[in-house]
Biopython code that builds the backbone (N, CA, C, O; Angstrom):
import numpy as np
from Bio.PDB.StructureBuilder import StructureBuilder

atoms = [
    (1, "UNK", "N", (0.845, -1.180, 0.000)),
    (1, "UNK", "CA", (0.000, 0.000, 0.000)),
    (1, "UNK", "C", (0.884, 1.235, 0.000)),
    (1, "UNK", "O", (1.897, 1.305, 0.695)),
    (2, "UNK", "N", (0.510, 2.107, -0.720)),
    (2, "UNK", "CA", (0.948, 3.500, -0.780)),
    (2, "UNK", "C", (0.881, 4.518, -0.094)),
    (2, "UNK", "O", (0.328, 4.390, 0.998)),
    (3, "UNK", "N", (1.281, 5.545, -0.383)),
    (3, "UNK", "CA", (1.194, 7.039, 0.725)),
    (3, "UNK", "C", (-0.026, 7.674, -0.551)),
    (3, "UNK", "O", (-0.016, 7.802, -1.775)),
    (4, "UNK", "N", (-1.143, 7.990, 0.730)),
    (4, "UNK", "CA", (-2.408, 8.754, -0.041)),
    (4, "UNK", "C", (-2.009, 9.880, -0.087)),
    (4, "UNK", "O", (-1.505, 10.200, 0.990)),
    (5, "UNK", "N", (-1.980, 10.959, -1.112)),
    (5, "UNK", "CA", (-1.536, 12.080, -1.255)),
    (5, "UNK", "C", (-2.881, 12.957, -1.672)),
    (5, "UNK", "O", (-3.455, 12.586, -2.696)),
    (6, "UNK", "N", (-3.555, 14.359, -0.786)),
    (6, "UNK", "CA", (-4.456, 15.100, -2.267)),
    (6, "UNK", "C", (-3.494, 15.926, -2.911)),
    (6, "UNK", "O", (-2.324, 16.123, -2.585)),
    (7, "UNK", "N", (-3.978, 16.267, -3.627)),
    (7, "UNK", "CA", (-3.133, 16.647, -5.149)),
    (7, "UNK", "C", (-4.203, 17.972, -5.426)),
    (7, "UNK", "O", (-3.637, 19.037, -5.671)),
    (8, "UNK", "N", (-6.063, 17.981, -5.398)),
    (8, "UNK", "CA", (-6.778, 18.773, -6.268)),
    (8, "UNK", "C", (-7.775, 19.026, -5.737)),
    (8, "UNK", "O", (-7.891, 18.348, -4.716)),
    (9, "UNK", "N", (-8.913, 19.937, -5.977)),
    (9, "UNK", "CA", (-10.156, 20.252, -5.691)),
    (9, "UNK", "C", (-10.593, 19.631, -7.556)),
    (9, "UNK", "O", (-10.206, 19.786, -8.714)),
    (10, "UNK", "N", (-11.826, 18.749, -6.609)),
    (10, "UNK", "CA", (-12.379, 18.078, -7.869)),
    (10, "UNK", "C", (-13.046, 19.262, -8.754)),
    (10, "UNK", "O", (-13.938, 18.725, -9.411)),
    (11, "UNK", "N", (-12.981, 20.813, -9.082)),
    (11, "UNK", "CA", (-13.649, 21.617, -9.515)),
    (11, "UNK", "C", (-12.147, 22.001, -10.054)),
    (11, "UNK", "O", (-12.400, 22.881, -10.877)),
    (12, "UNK", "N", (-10.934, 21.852, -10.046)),
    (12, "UNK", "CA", (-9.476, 22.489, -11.040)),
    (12, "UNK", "C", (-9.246, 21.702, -11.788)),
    (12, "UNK", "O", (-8.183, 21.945, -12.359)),
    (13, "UNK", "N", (-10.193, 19.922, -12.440)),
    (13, "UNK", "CA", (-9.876, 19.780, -13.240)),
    (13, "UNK", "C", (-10.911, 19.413, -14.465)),
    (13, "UNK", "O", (-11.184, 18.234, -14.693)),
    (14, "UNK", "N", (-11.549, 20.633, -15.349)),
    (14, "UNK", "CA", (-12.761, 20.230, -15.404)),
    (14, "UNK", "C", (-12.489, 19.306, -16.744)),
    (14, "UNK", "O", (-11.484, 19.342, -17.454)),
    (15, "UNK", "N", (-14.009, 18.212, -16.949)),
    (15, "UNK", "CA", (-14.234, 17.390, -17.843)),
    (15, "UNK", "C", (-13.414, 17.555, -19.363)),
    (15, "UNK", "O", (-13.507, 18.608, -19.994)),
    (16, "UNK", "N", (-12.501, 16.240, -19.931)),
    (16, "UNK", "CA", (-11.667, 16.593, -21.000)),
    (16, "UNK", "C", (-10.497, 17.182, -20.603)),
    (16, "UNK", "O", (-9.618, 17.082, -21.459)),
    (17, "UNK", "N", (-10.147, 17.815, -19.517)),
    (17, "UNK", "CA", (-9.070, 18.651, -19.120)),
    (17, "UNK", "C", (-7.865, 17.843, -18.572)),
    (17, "UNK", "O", (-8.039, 16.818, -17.911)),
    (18, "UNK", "N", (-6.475, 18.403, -18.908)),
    (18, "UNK", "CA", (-5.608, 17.851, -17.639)),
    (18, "UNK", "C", (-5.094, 18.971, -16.866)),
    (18, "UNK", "O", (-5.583, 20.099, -16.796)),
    (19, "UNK", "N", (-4.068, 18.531, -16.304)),
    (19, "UNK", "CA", (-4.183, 19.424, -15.111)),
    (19, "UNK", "C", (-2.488, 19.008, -14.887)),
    (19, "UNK", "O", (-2.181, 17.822, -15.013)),
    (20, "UNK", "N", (-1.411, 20.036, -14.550)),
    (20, "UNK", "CA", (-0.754, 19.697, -14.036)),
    (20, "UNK", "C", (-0.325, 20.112, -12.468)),
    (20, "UNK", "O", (-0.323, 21.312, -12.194)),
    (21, "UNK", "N", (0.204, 18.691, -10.965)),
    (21, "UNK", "CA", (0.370, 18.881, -9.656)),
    (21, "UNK", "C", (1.663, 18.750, -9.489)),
    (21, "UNK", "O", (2.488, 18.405, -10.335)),
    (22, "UNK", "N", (1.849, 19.052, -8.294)),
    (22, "UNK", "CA", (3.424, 18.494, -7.691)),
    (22, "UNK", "C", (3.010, 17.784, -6.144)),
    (22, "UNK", "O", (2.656, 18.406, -5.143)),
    (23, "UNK", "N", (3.117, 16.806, -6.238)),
    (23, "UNK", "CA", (2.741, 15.671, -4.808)),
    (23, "UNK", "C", (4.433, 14.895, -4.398)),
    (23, "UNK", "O", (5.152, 14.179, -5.094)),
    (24, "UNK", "N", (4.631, 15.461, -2.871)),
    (24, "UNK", "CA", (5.495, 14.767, -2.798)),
    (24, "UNK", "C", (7.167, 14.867, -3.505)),
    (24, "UNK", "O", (7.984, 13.961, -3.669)),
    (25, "UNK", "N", (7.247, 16.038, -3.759)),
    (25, "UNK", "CA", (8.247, 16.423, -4.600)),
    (25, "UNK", "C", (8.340, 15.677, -6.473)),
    (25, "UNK", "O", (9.290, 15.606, -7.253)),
    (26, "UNK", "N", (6.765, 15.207, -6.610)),
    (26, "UNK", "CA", (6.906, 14.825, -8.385)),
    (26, "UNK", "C", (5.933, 15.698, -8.783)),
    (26, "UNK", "O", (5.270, 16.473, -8.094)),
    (27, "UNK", "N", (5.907, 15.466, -10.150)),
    (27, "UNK", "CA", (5.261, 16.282, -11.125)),
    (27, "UNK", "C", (4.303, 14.905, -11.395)),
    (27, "UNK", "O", (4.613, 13.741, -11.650)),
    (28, "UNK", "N", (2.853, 15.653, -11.201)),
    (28, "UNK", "CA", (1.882, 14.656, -11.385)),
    (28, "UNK", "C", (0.892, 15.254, -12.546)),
    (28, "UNK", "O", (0.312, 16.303, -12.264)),
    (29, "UNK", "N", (0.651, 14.659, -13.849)),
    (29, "UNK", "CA", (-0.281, 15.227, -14.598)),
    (29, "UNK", "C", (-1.729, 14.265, -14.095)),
    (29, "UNK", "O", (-1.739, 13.050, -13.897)),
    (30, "UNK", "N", (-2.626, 15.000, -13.997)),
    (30, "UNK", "CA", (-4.003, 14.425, -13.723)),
    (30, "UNK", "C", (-5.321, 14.929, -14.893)),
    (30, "UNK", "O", (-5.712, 15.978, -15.404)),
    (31, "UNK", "N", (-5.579, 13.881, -14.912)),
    (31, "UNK", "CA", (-6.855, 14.058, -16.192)),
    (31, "UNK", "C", (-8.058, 13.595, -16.164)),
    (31, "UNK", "O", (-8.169, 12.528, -15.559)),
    (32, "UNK", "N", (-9.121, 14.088, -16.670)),
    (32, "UNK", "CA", (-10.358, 14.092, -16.425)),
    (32, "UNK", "C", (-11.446, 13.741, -17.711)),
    (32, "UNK", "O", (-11.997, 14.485, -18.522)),
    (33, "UNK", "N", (-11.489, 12.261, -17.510)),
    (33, "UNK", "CA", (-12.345, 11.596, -18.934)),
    (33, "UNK", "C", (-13.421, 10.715, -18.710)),
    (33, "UNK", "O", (-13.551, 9.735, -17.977)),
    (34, "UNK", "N", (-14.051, 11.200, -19.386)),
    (34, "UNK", "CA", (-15.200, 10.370, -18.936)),
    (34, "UNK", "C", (-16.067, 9.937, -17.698)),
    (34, "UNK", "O", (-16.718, 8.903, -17.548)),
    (35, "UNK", "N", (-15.810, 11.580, -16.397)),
    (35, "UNK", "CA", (-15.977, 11.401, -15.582)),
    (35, "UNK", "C", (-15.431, 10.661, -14.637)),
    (35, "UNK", "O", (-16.050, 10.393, -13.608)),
    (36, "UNK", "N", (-13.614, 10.040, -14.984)),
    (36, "UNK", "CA", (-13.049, 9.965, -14.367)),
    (36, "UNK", "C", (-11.511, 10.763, -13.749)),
    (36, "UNK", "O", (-11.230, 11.839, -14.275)),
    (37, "UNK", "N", (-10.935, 10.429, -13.084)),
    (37, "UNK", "CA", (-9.545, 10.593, -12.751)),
    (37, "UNK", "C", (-8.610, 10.162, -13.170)),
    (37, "UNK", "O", (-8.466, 9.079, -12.603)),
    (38, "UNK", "N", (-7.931, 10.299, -13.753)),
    (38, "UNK", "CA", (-6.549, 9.400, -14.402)),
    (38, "UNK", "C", (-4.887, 10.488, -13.760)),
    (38, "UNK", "O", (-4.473, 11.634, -13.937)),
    (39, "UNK", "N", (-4.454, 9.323, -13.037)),
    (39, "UNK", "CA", (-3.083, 10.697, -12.746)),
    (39, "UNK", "C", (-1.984, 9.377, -13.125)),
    (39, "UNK", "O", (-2.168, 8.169, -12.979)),
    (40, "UNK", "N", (-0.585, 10.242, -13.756)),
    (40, "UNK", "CA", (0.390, 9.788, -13.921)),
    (40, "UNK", "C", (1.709, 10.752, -14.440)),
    (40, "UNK", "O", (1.836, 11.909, -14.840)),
    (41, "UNK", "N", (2.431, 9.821, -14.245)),
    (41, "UNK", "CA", (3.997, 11.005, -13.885)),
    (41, "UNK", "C", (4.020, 12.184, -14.559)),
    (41, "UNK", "O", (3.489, 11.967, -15.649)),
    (42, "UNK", "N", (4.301, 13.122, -14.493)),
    (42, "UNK", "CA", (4.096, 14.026, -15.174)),
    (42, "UNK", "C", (5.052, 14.363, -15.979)),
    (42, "UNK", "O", (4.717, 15.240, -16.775)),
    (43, "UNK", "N", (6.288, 13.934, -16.082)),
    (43, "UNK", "CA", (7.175, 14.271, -16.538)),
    (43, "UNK", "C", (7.523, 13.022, -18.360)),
    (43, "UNK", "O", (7.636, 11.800, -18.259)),
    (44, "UNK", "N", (7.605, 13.701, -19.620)),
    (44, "UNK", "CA", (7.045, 12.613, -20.291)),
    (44, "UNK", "C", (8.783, 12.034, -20.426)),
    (44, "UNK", "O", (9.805, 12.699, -20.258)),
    (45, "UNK", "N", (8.655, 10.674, -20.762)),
    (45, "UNK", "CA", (10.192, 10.223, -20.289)),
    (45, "UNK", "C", (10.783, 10.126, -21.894)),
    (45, "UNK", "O", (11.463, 9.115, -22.064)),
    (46, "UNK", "N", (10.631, 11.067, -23.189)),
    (46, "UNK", "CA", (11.097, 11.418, -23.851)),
    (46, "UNK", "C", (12.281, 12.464, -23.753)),
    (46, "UNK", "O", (13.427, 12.249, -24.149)),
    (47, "UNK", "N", (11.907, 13.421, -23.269)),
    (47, "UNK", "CA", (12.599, 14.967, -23.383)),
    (47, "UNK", "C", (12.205, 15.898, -21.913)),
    (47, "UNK", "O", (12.575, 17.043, -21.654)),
    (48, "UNK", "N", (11.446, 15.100, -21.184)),
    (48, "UNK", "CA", (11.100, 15.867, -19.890)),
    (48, "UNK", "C", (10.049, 16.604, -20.053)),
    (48, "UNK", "O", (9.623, 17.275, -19.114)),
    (49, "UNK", "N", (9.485, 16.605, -21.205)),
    (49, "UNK", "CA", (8.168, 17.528, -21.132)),
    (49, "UNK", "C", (7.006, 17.431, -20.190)),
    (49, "UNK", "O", (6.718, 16.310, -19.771)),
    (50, "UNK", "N", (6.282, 18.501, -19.795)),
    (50, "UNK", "CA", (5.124, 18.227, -19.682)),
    (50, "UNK", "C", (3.841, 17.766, -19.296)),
    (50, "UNK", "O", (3.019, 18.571, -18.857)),
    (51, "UNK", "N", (3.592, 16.625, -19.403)),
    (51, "UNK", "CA", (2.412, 15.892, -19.780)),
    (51, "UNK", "C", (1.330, 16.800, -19.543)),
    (51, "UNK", "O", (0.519, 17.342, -20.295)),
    (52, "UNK", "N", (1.472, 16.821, -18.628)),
    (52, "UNK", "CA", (-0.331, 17.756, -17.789)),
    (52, "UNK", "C", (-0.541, 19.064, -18.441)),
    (52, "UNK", "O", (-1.469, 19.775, -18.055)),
    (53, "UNK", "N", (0.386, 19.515, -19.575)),
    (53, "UNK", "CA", (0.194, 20.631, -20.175)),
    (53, "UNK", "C", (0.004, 19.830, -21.308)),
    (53, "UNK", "O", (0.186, 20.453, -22.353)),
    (54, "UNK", "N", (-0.283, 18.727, -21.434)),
    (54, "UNK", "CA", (-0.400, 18.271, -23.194)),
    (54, "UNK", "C", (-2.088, 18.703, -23.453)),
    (54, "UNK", "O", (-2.967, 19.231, -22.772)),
    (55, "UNK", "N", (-1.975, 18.157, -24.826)),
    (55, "UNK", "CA", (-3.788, 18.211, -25.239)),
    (55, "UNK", "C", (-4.353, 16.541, -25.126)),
    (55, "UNK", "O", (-3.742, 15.496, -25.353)),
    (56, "UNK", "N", (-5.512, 16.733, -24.761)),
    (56, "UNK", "CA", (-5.938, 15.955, -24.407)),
    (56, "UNK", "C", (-7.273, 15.451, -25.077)),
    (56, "UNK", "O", (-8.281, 15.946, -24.572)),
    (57, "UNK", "N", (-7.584, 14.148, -26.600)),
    (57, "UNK", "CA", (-8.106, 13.870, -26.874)),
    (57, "UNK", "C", (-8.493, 12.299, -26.957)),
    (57, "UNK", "O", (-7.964, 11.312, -27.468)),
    (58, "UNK", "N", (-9.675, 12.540, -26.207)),
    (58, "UNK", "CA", (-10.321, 11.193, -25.371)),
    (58, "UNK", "C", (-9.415, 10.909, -24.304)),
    (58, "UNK", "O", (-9.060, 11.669, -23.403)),
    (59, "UNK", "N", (-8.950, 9.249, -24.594)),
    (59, "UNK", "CA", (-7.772, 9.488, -23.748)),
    (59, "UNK", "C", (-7.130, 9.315, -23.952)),
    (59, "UNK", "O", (-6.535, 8.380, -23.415)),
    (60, "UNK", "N", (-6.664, 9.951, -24.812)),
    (60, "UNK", "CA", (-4.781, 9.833, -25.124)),
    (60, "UNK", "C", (-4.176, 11.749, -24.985)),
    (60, "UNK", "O", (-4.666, 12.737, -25.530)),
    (61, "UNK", "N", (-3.449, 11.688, -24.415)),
    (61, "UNK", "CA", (-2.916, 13.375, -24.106)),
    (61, "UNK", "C", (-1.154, 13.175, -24.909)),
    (61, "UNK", "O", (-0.475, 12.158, -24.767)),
    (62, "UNK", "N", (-0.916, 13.855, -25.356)),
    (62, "UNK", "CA", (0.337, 14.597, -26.801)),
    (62, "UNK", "C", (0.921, 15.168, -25.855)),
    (62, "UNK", "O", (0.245, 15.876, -25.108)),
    (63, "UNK", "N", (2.400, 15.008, -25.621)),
    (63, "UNK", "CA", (2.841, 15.560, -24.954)),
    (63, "UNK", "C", (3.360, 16.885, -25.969)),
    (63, "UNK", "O", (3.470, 16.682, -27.178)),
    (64, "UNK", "N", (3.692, 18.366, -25.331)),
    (64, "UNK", "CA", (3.066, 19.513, -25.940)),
    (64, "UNK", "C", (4.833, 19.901, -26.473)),
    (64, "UNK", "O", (5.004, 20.937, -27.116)),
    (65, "UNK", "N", (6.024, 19.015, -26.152)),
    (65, "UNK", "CA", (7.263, 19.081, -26.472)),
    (65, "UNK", "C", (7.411, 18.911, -28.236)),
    (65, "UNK", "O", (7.669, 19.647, -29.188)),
    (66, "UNK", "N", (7.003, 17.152, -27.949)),
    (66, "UNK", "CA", (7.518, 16.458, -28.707)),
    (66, "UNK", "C", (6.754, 15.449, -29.610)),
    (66, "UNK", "O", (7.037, 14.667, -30.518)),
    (67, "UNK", "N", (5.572, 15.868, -28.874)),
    (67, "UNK", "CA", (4.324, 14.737, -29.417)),
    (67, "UNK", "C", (3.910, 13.352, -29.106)),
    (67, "UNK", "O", (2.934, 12.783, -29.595)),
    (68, "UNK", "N", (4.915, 12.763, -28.071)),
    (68, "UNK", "CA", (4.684, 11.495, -27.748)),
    (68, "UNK", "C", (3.501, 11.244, -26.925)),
    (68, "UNK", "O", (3.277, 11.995, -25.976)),
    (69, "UNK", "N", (2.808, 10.374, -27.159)),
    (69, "UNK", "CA", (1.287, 10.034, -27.067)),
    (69, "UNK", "C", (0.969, 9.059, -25.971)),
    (69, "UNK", "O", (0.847, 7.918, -26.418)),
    (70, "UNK", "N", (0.787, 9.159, -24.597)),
    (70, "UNK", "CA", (0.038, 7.886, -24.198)),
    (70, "UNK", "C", (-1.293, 7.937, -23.491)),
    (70, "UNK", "O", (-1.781, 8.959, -23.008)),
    (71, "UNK", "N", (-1.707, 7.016, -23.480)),
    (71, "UNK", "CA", (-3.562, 6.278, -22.934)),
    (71, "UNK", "C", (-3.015, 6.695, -21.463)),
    (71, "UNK", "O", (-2.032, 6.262, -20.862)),
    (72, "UNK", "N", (-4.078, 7.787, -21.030)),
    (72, "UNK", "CA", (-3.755, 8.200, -19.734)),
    (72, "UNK", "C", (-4.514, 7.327, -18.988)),
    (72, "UNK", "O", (-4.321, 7.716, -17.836)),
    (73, "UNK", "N", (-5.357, 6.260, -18.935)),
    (73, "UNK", "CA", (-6.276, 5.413, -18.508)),
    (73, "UNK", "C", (-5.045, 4.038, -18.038)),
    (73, "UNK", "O", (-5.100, 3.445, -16.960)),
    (74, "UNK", "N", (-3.832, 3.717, -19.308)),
    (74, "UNK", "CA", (-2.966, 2.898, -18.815)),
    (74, "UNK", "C", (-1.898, 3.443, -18.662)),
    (74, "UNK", "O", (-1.286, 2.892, -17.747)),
    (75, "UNK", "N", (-1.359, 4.252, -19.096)),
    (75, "UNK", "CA", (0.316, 4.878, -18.841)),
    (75, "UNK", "C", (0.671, 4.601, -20.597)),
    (75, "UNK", "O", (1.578, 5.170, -21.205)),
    (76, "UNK", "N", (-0.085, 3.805, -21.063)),
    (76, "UNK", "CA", (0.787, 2.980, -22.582)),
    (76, "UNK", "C", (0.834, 3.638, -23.137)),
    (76, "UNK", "O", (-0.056, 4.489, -23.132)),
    (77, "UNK", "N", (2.229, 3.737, -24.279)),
    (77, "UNK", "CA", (2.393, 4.799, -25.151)),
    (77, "UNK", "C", (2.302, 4.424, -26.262)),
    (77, "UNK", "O", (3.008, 3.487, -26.636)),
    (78, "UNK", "N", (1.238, 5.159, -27.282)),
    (78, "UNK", "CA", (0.731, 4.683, -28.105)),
    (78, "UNK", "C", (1.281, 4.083, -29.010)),
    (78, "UNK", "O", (0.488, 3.506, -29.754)),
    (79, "UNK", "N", (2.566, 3.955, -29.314)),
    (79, "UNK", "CA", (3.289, 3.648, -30.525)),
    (79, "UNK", "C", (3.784, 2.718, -30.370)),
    (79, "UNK", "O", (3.917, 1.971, -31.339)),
    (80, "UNK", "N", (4.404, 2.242, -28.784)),
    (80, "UNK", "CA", (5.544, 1.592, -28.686)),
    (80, "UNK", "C", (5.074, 0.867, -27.510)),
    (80, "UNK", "O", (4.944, 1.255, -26.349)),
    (81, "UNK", "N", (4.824, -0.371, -28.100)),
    (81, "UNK", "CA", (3.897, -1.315, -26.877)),
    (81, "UNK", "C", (4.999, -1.720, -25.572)),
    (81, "UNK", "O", (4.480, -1.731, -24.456)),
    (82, "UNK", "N", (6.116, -1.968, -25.633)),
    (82, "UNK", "CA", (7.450, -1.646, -24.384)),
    (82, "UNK", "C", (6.968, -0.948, -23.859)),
    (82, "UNK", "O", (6.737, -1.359, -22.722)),
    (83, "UNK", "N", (6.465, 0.453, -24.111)),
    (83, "UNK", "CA", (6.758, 1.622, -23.123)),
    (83, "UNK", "C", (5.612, 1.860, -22.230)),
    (83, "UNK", "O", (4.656, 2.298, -22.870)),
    (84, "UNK", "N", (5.434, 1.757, -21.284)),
    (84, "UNK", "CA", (4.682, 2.345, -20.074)),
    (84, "UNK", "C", (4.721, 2.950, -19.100)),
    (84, "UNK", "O", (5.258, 2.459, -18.107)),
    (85, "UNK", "N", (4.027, 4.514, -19.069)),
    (85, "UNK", "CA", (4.533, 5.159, -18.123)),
    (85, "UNK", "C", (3.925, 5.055, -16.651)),
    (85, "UNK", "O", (2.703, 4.918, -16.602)),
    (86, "UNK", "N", (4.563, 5.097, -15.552)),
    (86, "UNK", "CA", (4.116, 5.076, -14.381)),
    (86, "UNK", "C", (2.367, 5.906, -14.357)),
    (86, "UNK", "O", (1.870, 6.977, -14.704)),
    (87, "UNK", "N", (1.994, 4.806, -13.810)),
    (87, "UNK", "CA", (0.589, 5.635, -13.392)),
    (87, "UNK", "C", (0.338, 5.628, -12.010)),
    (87, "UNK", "O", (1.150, 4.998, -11.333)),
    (88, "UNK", "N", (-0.825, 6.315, -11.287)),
    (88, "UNK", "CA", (-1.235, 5.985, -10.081)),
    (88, "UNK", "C", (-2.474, 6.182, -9.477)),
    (88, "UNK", "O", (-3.011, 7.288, -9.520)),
    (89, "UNK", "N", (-3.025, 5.154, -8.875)),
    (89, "UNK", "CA", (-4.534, 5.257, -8.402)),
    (89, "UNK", "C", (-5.064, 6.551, -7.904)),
    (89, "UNK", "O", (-4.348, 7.116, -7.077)),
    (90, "UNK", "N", (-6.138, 7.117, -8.227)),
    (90, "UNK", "CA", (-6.937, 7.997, -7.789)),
    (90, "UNK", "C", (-8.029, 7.974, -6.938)),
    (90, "UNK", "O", (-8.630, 6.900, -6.908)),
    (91, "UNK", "N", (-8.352, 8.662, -6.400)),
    (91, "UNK", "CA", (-9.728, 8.388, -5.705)),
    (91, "UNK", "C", (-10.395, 9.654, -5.233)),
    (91, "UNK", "O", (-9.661, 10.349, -4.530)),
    (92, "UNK", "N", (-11.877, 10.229, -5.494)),
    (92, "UNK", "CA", (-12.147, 11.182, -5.002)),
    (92, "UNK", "C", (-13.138, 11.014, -4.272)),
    (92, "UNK", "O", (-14.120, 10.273, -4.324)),
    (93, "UNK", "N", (-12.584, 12.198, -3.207)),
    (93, "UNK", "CA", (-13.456, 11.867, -1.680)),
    (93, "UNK", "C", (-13.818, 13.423, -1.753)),
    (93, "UNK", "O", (-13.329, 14.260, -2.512)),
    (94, "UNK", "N", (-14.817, 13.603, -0.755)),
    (94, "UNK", "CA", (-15.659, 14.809, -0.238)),
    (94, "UNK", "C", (-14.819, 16.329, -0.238)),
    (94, "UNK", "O", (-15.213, 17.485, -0.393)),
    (95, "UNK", "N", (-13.240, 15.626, 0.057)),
    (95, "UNK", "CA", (-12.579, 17.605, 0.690)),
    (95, "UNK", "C", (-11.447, 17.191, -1.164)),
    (95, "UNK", "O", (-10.533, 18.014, -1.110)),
    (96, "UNK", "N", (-11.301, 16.505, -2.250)),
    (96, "UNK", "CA", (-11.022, 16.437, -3.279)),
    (96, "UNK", "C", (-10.212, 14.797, -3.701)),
    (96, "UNK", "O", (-10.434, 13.603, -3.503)),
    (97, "UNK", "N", (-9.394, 15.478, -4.246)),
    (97, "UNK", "CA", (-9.006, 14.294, -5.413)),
    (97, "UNK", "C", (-7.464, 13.579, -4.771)),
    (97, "UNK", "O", (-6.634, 14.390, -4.360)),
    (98, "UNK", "N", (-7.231, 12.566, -4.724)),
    (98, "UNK", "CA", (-6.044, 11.845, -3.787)),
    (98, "UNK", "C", (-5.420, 11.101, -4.751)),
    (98, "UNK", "O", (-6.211, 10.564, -5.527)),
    (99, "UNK", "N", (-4.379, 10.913, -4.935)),
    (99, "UNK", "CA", (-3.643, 10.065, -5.820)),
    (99, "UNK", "C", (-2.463, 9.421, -4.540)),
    (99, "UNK", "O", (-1.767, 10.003, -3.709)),
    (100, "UNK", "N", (-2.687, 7.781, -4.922)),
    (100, "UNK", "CA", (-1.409, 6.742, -3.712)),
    (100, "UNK", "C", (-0.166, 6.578, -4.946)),
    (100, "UNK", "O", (-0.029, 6.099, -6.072)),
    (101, "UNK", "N", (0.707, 7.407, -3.784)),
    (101, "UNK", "CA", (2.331, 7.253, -4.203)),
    (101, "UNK", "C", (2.821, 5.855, -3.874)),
    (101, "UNK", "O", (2.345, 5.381, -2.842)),
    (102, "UNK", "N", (3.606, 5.165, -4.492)),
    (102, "UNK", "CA", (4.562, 4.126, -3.753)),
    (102, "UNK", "C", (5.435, 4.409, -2.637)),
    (102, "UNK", "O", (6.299, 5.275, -2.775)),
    (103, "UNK", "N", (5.346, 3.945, -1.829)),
    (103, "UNK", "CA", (6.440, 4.065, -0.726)),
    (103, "UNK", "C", (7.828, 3.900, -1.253)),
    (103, "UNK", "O", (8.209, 3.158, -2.157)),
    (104, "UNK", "N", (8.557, 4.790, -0.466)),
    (104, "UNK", "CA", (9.951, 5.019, -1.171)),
    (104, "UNK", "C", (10.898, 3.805, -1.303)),
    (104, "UNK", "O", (11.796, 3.599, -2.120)),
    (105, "UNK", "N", (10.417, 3.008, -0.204)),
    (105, "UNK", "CA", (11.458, 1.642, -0.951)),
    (105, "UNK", "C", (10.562, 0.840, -1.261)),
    (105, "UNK", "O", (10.390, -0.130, -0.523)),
    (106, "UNK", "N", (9.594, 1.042, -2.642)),
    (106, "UNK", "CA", (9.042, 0.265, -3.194)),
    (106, "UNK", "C", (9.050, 0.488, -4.566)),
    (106, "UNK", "O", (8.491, -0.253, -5.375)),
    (107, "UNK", "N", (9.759, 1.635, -4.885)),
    (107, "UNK", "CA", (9.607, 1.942, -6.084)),
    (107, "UNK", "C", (10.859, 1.353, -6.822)),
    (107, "UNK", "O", (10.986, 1.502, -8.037)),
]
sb = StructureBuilder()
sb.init_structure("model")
sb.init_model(0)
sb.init_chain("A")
sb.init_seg("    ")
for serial, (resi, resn, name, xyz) in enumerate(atoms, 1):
    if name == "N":
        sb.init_residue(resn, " ", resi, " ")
    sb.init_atom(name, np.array(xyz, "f"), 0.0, 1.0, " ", f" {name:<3s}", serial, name[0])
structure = sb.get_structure()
């Protein structure tokens, strides 16, 4: 089990949108599809861009550098079935939006 972190007020990330946080000393992009939550690293592991500033259609978000593409629902990057970026559970409760970090010697 992880360290529960909030990250958001469920009203900063509205529907279709991402959003970029910093939890815990990372860069967390969080996104909002289909009436859900999707958060994952924020940092895209191409060139360091981004993510949570990418565009975001359905669910796949472009990172806004370089263009690299992944399914914010799995971390997978669209092109290159190897690559998966760290994701992490969400959950929204009453005071907002929580994303669980790995514990530091678990990662």
């Amino acid at each position: 089990m992880g360290k529960k972190v909030r990250i958001a007020d469920v009203d900063q990330v509205p529907e279709g949108t991402a959003a970029e946080f910093v939890a815990e000393d990372r860069i967390i992009a969080l996104f909002h599809v289909d009436g859900q939550y999707y958060a994952m690293d924020g940092v895209c592991p191409h060139a360091g861009g981004p993510l949570g500033e990418g565009s975001l259609s359905g669910n796949v978000v472009t990172c806004p550098w370089h263009g690299w593409q992944f399914d914010v629902t799995t971390g997978q990057h669209c092109l290159n079935e190897r690559l998966c970026h760290p994701t992490f559970p969400v959950t929204v409760e009453a005071d907002g939006i929580y994303i669980e970090l790995p514990e530091a010697n678990s990662e």
